[in-house]
Structures are given as structure tokens and as C-alpha cells.
Backbone as numpy.savetxt, mean C-alpha at the origin, in Angstrom:
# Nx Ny Nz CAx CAy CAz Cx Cy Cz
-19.80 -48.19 11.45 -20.61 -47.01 11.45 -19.75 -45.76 11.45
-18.45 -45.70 12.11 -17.95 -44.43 12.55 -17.15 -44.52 10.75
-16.86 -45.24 10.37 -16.01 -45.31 9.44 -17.23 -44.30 8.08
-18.34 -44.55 8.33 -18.69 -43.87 6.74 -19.18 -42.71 7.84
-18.90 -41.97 8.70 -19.58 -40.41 9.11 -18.00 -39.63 9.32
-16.90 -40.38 8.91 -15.69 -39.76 8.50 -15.31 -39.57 7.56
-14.98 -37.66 7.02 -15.21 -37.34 5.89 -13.34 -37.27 5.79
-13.32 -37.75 3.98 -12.32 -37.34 3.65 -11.61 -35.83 3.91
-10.08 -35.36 4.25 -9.50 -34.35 3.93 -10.18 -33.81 2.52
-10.52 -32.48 2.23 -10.94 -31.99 0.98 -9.15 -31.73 0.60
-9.29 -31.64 -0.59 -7.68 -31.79 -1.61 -7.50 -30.27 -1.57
-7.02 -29.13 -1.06 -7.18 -27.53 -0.78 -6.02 -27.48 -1.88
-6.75 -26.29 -2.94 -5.99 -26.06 -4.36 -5.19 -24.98 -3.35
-4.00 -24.96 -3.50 -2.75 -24.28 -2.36 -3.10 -22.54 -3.03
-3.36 -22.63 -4.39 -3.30 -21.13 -4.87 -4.59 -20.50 -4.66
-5.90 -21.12 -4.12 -7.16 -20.77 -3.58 -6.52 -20.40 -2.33
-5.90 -21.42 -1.38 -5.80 -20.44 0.10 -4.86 -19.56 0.11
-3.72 -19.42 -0.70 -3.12 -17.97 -0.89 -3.90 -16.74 -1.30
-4.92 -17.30 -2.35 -5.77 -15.82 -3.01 -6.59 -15.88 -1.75
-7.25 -16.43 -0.99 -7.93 -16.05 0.30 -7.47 -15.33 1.30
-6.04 -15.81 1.50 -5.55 -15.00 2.58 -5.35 -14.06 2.22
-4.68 -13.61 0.75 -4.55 -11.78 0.43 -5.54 -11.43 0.45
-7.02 -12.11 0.12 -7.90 -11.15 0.13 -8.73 -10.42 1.56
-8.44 -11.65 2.46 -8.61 -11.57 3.96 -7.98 -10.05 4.62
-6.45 -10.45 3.54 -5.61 -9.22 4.45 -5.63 -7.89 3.90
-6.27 -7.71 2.86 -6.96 -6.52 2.24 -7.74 -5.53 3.35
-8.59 -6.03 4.14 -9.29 -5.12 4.76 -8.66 -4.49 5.98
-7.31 -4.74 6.56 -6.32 -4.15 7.15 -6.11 -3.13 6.14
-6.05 -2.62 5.07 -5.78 -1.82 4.21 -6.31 -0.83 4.13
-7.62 -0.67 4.67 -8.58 0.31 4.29 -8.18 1.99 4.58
-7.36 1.97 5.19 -7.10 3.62 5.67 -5.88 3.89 4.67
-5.47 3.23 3.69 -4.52 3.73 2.86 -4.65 4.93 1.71
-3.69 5.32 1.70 -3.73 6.88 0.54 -3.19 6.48 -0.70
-3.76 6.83 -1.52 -2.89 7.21 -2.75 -1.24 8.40 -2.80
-0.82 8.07 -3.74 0.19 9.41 -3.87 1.25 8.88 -3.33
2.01 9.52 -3.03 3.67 9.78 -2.49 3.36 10.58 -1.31
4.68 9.68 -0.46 4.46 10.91 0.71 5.70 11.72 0.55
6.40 12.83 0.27 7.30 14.05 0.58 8.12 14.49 1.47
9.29 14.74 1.72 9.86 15.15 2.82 10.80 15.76 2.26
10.87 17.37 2.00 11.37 18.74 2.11 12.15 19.04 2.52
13.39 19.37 2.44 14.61 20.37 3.04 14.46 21.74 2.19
14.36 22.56 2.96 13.97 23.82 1.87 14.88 25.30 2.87
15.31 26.08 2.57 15.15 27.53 3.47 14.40 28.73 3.35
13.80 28.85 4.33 12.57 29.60 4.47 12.57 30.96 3.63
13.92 31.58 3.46 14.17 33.06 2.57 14.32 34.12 3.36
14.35 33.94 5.17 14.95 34.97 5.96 15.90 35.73 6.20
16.71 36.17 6.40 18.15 36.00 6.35 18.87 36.08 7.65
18.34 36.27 8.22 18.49 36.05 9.98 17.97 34.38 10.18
17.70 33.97 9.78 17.04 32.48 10.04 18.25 31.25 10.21
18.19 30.33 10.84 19.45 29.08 10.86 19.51 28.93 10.04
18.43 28.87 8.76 18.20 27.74 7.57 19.24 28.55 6.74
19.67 30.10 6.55 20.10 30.82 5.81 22.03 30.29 5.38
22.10 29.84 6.13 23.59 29.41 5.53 23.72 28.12 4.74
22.28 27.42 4.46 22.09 26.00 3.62 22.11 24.71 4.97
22.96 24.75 6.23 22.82 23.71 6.37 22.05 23.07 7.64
21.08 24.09 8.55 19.82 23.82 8.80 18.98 24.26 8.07
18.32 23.25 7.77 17.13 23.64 6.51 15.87 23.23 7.56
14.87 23.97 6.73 13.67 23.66 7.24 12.89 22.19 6.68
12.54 21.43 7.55 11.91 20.74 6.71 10.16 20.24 6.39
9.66 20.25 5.46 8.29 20.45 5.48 7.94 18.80 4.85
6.37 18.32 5.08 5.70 17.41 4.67 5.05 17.60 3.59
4.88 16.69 2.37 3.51 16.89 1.66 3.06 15.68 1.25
2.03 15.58 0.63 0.82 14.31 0.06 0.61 14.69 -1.42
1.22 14.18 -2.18 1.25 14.40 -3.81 0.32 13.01 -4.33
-0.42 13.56 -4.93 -1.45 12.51 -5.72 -1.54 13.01 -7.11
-2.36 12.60 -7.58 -2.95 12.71 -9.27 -4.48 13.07 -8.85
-5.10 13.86 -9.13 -6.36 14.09 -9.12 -7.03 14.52 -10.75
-7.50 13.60 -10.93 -8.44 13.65 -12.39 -7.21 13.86 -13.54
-6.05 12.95 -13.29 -5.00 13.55 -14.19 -4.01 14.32 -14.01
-4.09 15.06 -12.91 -3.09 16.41 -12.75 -2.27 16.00 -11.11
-1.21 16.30 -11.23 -0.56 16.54 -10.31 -1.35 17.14 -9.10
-1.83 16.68 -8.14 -1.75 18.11 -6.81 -0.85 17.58 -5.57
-0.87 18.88 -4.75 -0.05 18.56 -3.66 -0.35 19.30 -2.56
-0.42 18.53 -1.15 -1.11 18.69 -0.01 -0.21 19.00 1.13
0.11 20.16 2.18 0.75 20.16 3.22 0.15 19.11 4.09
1.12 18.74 4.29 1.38 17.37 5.71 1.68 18.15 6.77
0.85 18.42 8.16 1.58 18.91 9.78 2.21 17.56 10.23
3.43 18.40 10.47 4.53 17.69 11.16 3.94 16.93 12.32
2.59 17.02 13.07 1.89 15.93 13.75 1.39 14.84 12.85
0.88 15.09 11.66 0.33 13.80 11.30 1.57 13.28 9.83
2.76 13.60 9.90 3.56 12.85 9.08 3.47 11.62 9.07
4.23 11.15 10.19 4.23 10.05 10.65 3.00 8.96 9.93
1.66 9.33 10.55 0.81 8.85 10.03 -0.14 8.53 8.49
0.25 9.59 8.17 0.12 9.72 6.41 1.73 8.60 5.78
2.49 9.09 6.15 3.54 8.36 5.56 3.14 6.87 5.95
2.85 6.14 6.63 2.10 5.01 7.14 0.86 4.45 6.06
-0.01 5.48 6.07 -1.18 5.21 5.18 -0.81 4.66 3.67
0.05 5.72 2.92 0.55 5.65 1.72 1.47 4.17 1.86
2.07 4.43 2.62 2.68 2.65 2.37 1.94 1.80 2.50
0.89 1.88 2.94 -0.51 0.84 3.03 -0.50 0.60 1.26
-0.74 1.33 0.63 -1.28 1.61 -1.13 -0.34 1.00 -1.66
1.04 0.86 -0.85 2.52 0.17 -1.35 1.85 -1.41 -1.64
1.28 -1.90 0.04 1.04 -3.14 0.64 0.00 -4.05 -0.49
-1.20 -3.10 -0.45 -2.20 -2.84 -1.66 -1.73 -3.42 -2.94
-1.38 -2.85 -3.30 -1.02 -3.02 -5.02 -0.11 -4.14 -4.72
0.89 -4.62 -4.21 1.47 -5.99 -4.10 0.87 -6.70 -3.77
-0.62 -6.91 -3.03 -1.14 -8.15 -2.94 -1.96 -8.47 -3.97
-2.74 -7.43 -4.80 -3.99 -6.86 -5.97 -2.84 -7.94 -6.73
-1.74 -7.26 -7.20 -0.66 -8.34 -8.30 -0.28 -9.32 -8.04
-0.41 -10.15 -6.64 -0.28 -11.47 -6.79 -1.56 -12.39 -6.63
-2.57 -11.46 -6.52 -4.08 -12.12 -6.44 -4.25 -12.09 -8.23
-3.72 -11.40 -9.43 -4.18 -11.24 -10.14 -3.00 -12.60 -11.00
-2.31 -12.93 -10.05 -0.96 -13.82 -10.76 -1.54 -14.71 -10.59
-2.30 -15.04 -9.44 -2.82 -16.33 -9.26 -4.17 -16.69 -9.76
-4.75 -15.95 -10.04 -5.94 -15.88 -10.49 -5.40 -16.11 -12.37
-4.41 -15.61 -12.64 -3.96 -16.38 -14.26 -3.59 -17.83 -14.45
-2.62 -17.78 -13.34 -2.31 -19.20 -13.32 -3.46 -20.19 -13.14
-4.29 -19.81 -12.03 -5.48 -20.97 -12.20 -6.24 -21.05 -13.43
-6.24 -19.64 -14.54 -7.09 -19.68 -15.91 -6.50 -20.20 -16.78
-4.95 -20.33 -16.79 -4.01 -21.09 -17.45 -4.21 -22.47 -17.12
-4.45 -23.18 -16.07 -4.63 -24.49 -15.74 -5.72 -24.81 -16.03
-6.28 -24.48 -15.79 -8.00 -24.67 -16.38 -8.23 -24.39 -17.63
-7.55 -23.85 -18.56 -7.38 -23.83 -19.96 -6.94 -25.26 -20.53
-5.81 -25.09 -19.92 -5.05 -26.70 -20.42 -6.29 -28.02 -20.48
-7.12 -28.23 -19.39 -7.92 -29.22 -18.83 -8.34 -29.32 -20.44
């Protein structure tokens, strides 16, 4: 009796639980930015200022994206650098898993072609 209410191991196609788990780990992603994040050495144009001899410079943040095509670009406060620079590498994380969900998702259309 116990012998037929024991189910075989199912045969797990290895490139189904890889495309599952990237897609699982996608939604850790959600607070990511587009763009580049920026980091500025610039001198302010005072001439009394440290920055004025070139080698304390000021340094500023920005958030550069593409909007509808065009370049724009966003001041970053030196409080939320940190955190934007974080986000945008999320979009890094993003797009490397999107391209190996889309590698594997060929390879299985390639195998299934062959059949």
C-alpha cells in the first residue's frame, strides 16, 4: 500500500529553477533607478575658497538619465548619495538577471526546437 502513495522525484529541468530564482530575485529590485550615478570634483569660482588652488575641490552628486531621448541631469544631496548610488546599481543587478533569464529562456527554445 505505502509503495503506490509514494510519488516519484519530479525530473526538475535545472534551467526552469534558475529562471525561477532570477525571477523570485527580481522583486528585491524594485527601488532601482535608471541612469548613472555622478560624482563631481569641480571649484566653486571663489577666489578666497580652498577649492581655488585646484586641489580641494568641491565635490557634488548627480542622477543622469535619458528622458524621452535626451540627456537630463539631477542634483543628488550629499545625504541621499549614498542611497541613489545604491538604487542605480540595483538597474546594474536588473539587467544582468533580465539577460540571463532571456539566455535561458533561448536555450530552452533551442531545445525544444531540436525535439
Amino acid at each position: 500500500m505505502k509503495a503506490e502513495t509514494e510519488r516519484k522525484p519530479l525530473a526538475i529541468d535545472p534551467d526552469l529553477d534558475r529562471r525561477g530564482r532570477l525571477v523570485r530575485s527580481l522583486a528585491a529590485l524594485r527601488e532601482m533607478l535608471p541612469g548613472s550615478f555622478v560624482e563631481r570634483a569641480h571649484k566653486c569660482g571663489r577666489s578666497n575658497c580652498r577649492c581655488a588652488d585646484g586641489k580641494q575641490l568641491h565635490t557634488s552628486f548627480q542622477l543622469s538619465v535619458l528622458i524621452q531621448g535626451k540627456p537630463k541631469t539631477f542634483h543628488v544631496p550629499v545625504a541621499l548619495a549614498q542611497e541613489v548610488r545604491s538604487k542605480v546599481e540595483l538597474r546594474k543587478r536588473f539587467d544582468e538577471a533580465a539577460a540571463q533569464i532571456a539566455g535561458l529562456n533561448l536555450r530552452r527554445f533551442l531545445r525544444g526546437k531540436e525535439k
